[in-house]
VEXSELO-506012 format. One record per residue (C-alpha): residue number from 1; residue in three letters; z, y, x. Coordinates in nm, 3 decimals, always signed. Layout:
# VEXSELO-506012
seq = NUM | type = Ala | up = Z | north = Y | east = X .
...
//
This chain:
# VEXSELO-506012
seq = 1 | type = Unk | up = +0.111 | north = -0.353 | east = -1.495 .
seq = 2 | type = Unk | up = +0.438 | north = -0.192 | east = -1.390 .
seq = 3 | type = Unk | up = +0.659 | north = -0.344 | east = -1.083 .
seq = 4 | type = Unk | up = +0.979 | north = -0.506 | east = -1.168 .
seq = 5 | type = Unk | up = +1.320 | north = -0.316 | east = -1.207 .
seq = 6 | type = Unk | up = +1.478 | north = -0.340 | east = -0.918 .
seq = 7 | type = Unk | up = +1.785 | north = -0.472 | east = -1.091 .
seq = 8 | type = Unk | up = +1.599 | north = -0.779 | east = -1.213 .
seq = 9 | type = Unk | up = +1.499 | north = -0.918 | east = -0.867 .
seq = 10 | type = Unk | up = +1.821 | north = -1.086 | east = -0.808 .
seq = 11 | type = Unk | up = +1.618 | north = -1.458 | east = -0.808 .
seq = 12 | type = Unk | up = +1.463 | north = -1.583 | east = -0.491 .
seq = 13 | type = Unk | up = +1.132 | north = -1.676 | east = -0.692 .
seq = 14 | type = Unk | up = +1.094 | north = -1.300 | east = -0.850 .
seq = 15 | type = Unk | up = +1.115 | north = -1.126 | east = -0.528 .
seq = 16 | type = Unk | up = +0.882 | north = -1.320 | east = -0.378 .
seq = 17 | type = Unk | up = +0.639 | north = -1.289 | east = -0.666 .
seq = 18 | type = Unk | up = +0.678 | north = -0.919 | east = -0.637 .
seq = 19 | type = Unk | up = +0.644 | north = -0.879 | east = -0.277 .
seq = 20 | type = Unk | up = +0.348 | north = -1.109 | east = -0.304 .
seq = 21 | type = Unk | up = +0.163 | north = -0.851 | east = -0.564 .
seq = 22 | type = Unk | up = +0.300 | north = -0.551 | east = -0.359 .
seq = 23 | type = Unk | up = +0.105 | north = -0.694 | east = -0.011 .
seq = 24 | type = Unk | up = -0.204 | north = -0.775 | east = -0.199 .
seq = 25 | type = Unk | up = -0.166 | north = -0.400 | east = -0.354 .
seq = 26 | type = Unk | up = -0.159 | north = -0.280 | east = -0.013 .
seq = 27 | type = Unk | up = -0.477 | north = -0.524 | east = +0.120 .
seq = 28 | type = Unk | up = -0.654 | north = -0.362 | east = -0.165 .
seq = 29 | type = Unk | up = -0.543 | north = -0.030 | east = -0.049 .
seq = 30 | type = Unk | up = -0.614 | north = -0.102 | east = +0.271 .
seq = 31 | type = Unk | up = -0.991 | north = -0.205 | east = +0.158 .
seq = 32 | type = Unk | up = -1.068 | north = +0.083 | east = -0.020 .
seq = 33 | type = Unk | up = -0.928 | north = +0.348 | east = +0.220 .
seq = 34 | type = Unk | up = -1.174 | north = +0.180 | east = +0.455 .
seq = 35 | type = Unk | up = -1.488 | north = +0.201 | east = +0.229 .
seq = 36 | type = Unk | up = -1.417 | north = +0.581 | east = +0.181 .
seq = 37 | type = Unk | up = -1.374 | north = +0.629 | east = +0.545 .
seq = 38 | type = Unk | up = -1.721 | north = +0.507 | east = +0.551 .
seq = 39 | type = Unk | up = -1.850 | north = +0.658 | east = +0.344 .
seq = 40 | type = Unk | up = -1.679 | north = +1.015 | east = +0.439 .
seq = 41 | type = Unk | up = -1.839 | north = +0.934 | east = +0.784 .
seq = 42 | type = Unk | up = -2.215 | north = +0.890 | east = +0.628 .
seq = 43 | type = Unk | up = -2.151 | north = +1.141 | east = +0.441 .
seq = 44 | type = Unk | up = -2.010 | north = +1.410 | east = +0.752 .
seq = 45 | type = Unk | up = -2.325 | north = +1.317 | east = +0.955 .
seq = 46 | type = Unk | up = -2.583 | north = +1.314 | east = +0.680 .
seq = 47 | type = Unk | up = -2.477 | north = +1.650 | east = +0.542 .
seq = 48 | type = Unk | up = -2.372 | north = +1.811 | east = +0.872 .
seq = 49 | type = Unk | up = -1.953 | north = +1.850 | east = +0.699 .
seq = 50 | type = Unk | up = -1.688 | north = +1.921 | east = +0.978 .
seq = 51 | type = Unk | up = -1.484 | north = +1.638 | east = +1.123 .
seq = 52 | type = Unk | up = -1.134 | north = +1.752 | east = +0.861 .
seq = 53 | type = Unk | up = -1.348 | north = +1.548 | east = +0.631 .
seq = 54 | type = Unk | up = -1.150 | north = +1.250 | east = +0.756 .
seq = 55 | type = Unk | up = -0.844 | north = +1.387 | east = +0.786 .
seq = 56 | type = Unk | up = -0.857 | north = +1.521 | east = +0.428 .
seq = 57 | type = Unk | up = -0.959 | north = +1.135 | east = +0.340 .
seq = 58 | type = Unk | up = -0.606 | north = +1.011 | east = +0.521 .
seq = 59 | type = Unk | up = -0.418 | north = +1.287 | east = +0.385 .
seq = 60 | type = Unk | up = -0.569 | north = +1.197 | east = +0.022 .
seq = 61 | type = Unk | up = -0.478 | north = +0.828 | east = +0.081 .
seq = 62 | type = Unk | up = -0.128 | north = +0.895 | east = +0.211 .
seq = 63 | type = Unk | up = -0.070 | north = +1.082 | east = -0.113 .
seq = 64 | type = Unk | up = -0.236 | north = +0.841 | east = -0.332 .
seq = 65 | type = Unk | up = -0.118 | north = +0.503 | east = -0.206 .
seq = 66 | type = Unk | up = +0.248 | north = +0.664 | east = -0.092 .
seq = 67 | type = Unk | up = +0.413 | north = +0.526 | east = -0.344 .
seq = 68 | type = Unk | up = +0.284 | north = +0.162 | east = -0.352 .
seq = 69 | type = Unk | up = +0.341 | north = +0.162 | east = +0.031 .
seq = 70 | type = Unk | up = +0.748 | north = +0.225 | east = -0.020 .
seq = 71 | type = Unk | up = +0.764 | north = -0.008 | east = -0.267 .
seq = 72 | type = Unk | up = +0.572 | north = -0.267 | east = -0.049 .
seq = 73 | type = Unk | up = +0.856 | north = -0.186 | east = +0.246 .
seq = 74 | type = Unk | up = +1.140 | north = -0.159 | east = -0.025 .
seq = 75 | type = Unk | up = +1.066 | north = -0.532 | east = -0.127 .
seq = 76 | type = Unk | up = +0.990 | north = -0.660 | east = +0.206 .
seq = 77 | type = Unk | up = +1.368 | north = -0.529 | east = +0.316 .
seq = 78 | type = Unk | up = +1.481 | north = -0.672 | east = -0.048 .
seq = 79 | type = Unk | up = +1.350 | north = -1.010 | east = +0.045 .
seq = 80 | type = Unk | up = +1.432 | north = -1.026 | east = +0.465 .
seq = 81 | type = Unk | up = +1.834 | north = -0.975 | east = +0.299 .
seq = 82 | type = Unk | up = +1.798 | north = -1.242 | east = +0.046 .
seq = 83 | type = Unk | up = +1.667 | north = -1.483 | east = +0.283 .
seq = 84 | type = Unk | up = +1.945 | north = -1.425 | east = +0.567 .
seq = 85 | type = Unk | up = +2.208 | north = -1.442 | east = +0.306 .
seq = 86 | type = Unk | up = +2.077 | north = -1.789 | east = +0.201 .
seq = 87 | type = Unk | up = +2.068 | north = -1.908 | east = +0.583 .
//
């Protein structure tokens, strides 16, 4: 399911809905990116691998979840504006 344009979260109710979905994206995110640094540690002392293992794991996710993230901060500044122009 795609995000919302950015020109249709003018209402209160949408950008919260959106920044909702984007912050459980990111606990999912965050979930996974865990699992597979487990895993890539098993894995680096089980089949004797260097230690870049895990950095190539954080570049991977970096490149992978990049996107999601900025939308995730993009919504968050979105909704901190609409609030303080409603106080």
């Amino acid at each position: 399911m795609a995000a919302p344009h950015p020109d249709d979260l003018t209402d209160l109710a949408a950008l919260e809905k959106a920044y909702r979905k984007a912050l459980f994206t990111i606990l999912g995110h965050g979930l996974f990116f865990l699992a597979c640094c487990v895993v890539a540690v098993l894995a680096r002392r089980m089949l004797k691998m260097p230690p870049a293992l895990l950095t190539v794991v954080f570049a991977v996710a970096l490149i992978l979840f990049g996107g999601d993230f900025i939308r995730f901060l993009s919504y968050r500044r979105k909704l901190r504006r609409r609030r303080e122009s409603l106080a």
